[in-house]
C-alpha positions in Angstrom: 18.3 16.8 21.6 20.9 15.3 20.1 21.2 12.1 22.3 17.4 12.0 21.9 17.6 11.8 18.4 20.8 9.1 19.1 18.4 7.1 21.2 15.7 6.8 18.4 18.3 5.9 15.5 20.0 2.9 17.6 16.1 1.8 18.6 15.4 2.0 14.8 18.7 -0.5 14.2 17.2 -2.7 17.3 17.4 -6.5 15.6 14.2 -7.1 16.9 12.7 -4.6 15.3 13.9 -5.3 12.3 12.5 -8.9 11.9 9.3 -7.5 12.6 9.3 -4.6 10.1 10.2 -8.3 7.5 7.1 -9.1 9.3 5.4 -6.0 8.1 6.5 -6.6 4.1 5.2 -9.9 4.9 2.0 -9.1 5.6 1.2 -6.5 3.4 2.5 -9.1 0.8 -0.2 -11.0 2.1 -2.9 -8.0 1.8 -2.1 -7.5 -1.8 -2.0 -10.6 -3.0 -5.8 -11.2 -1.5 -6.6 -8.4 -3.0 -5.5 -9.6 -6.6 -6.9 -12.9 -5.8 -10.3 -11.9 -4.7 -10.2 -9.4 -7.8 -9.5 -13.1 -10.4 -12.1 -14.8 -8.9 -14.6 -12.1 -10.4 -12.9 -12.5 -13.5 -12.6 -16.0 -13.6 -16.6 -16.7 -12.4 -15.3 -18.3 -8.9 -17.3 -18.0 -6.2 -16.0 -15.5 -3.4 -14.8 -12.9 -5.4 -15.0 -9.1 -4.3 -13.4 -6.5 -5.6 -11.8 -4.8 -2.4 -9.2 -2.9 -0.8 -6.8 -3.4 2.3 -9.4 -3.3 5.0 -11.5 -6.0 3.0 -8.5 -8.2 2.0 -7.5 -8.2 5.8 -11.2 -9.2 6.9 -10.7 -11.7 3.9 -7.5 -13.2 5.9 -9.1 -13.7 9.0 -11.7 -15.9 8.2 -11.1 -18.9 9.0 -10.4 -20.8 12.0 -6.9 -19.5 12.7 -8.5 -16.2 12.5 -7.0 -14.5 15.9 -3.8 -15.5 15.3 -3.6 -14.3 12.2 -4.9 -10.7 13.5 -2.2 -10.8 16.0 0.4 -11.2 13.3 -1.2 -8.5 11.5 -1.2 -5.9 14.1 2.4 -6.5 15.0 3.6 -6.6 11.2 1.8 -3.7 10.3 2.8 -1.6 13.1 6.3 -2.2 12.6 5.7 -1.5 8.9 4.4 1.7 9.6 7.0 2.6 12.2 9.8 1.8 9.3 7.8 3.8 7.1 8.8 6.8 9.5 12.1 5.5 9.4 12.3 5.6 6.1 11.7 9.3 5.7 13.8 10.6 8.8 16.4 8.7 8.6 16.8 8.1 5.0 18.4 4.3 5.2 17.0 4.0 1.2 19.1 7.3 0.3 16.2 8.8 -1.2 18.5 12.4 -0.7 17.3 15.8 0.1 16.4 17.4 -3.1 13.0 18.1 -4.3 12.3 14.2 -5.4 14.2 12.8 -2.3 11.4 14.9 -0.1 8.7 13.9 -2.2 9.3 10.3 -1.4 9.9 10.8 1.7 6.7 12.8 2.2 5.2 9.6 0.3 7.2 7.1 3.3 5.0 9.4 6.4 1.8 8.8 4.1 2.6 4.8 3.9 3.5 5.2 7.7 0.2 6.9 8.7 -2.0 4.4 6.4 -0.7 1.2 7.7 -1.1 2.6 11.4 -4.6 3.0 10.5 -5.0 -0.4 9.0 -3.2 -1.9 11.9 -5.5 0.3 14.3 -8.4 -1.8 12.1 -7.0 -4.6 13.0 -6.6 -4.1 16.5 -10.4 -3.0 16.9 -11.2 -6.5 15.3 -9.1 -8.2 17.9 -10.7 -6.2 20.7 -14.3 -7.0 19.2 -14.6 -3.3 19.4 -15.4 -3.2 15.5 -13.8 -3.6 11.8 -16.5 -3.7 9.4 -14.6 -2.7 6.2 -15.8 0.0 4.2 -14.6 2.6 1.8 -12.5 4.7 3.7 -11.7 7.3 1.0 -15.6 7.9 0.1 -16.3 8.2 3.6 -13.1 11.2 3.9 -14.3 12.8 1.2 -18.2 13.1 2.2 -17.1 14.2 5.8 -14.7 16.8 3.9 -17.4 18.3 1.4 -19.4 19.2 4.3 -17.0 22.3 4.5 -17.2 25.4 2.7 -13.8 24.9 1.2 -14.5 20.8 0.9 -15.2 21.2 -3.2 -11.4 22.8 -3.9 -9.7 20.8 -1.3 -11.5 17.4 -2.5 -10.4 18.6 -6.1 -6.7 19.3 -4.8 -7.0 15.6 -3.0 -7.9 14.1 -6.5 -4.8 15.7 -8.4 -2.2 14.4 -5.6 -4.0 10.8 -5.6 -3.1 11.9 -9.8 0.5 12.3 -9.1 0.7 9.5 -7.1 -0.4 7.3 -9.5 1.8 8.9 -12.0 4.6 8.1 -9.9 3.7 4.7 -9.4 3.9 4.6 -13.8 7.6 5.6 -13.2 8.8 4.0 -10.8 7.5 1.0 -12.9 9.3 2.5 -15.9 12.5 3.4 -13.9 12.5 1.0 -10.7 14.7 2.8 -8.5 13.3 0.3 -5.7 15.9 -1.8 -7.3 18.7 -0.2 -5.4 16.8 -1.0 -2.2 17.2 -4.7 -2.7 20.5 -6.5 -1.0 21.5 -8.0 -4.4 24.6 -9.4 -3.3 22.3 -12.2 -1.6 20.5 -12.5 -4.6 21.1 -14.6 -7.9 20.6 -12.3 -10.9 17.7 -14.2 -12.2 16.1 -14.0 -8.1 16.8 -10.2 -8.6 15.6 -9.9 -12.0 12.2 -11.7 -11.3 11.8 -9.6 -8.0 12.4 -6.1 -9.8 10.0 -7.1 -12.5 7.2 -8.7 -10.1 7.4 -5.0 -8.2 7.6 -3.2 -11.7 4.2 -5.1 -12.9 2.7 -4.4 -9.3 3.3 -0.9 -9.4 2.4 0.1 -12.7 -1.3 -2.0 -11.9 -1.5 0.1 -8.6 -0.9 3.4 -10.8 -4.3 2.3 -13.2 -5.8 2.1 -9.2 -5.0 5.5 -8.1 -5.5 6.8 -11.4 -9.2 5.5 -11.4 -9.6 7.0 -7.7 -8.1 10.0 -8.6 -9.9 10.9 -11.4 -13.3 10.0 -9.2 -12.1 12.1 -6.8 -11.8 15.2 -8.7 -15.0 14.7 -10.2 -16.4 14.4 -7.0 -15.0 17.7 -5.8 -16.1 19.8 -9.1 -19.6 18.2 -8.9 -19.6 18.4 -5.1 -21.2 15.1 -4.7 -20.0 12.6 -2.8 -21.6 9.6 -4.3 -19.1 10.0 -7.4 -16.3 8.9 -5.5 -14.6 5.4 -5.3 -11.8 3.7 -3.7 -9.9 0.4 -4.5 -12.9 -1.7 -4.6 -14.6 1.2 -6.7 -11.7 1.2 -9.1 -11.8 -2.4 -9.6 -15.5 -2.4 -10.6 -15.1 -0.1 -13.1 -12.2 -1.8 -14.9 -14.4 -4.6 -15.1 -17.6 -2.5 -16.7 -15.0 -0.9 -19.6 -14.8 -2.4 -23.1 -13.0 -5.8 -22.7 -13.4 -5.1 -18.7 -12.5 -8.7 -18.3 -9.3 -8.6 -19.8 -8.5 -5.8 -18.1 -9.2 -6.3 -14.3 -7.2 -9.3 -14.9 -4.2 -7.9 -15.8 -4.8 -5.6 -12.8 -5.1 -7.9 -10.4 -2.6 -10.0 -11.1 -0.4 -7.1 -11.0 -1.3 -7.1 -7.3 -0.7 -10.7 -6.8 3.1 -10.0 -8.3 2.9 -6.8 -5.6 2.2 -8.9 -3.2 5.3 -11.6 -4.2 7.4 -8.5 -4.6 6.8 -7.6 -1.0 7.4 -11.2 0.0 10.6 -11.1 -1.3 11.5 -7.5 0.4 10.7 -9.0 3.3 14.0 -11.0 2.7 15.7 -9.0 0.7 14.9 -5.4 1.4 17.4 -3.1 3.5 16.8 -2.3 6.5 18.6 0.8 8.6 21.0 -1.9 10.2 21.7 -3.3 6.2 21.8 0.1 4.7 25.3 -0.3 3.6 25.2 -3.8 2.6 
């Protein structure tokens, strides 16, 4: 067992790996800044815009005529995202720890993992011509689960977790301990102070997200109707239909445009397991 579990720590430290999984930050850099991009153009009155979530950003991407390649690169970055994702909460390179809050993020690392192996999955059905119209993968969950006897408490208990998410997403834009993850003694100050702020924004606009979705989602689980909720797309649109919903869809999305730079720059800067001391 133990050589086993030997064999799968040096494959996580494999070089090659490890420029991919920069890959991976890459592209989902990519993701979220279409997202917060697609999400302006509403704003600002510019043709094209949507407002969308991962699957939709990536279908986004991949039209135009480079198309393929670009769903090669995105099957290969986001698998090795989501195999560092797993990384991340076995092996702890980040030092997350082993207390309650160290398993939480961890637990939070397999979720990330498990998402981004579905979104590369997508992507690989696109490539195959097997499918990949985007839809909203959380309503869809949710209908399927309120078809159970038990699917109004567990959608309810769904809702509060997407909750506590999002309200850790409002701290760790308060108290960035994603800092720490960064190789700052590459960085300039000013590179590392831009970067930590970019992610701070990011996160605190992807908190409003789940926030919205939560909230829908629990709604949807004490009214037991499907219809009620929405995912990222969802989220977006509502923004926009509040009192000065303009103004503030804006500020959303361009907190996922700074997401998306902040992932750009981990996929320089972040530590990987074989940089996890430097």
């Amino acid at each position: 067992m133990n050589s086993g579990a030997g064999a799968i720590k040096r494959a996580a430290v494999n070089p090659k790996l490890e420029i991919l999984e920069r890959l991976g930050y890459a592209v989902r850099g990519a993701l979220y800044a279409a997202i917060g991009i697609l999400a302006l153009r509403i704003v600002l009155g510019v043709a094209g815009g949507a407002a969308t979530d991962l699957t939709g950003a990536l279908v986004f991407l991949i039209s135009n005529p480079l198309g393929k390649l670009v769903l090669i690169v995105a099957v290969v970055g986001l698998g090795a995202y989501s195999v560092w994702g797993f990384v991340r909460a076995i092996f702890d390179p980040l030092h997350r720890g082993s207390d309650r809050s160290g398993y939480l993020a961890r637990l939070g690392f397999v979720s990330s993992a498990l998402s981004y192996a579905g979104l590369a999955l997508f992507a690989l059905r696109i490539l195959l011509g097997s499918g990949g119209a985007a839809g909203d993968d959380t309503q869809k969950s949710i209908t399927t689960l309120l078809t159970h006897p038990a699917g109004g408490p567990l959608t309810i208990l769904i809702g509060l977790i997407v909750l506590g998410v999002a309200l850790g997403q409002f701290k760790e834009a308060y108290r960035p301990t994603f800092a720490n993850d960064l190789k700052g003694a590459e960085m300039s100050q000013s590179t590392r102070s831009l970067v930590i702020s970019l992610g701070r924004f990011g996160m605190f606009s992807r908190g409003v997200i789940f926030l919205v979705i939560g909230w829908f989602i629990v709604q949807a689980g004490l009214h037991h109707n499907p219809a009620e909720v929405q995912g990222f797309g969802g989220a977006f649109a509502f923004l926009l239909a509040q009192p000065f919903g303009q103004l503030l869809l804006g500020a959303v999305a361009l907190g996922f445009v700074a997401l998306g730079l902040h992932s750009f720059a981990c996929a320089r800067w972040i530590r990987l397991m074989g940089s996890s001391g430097s």
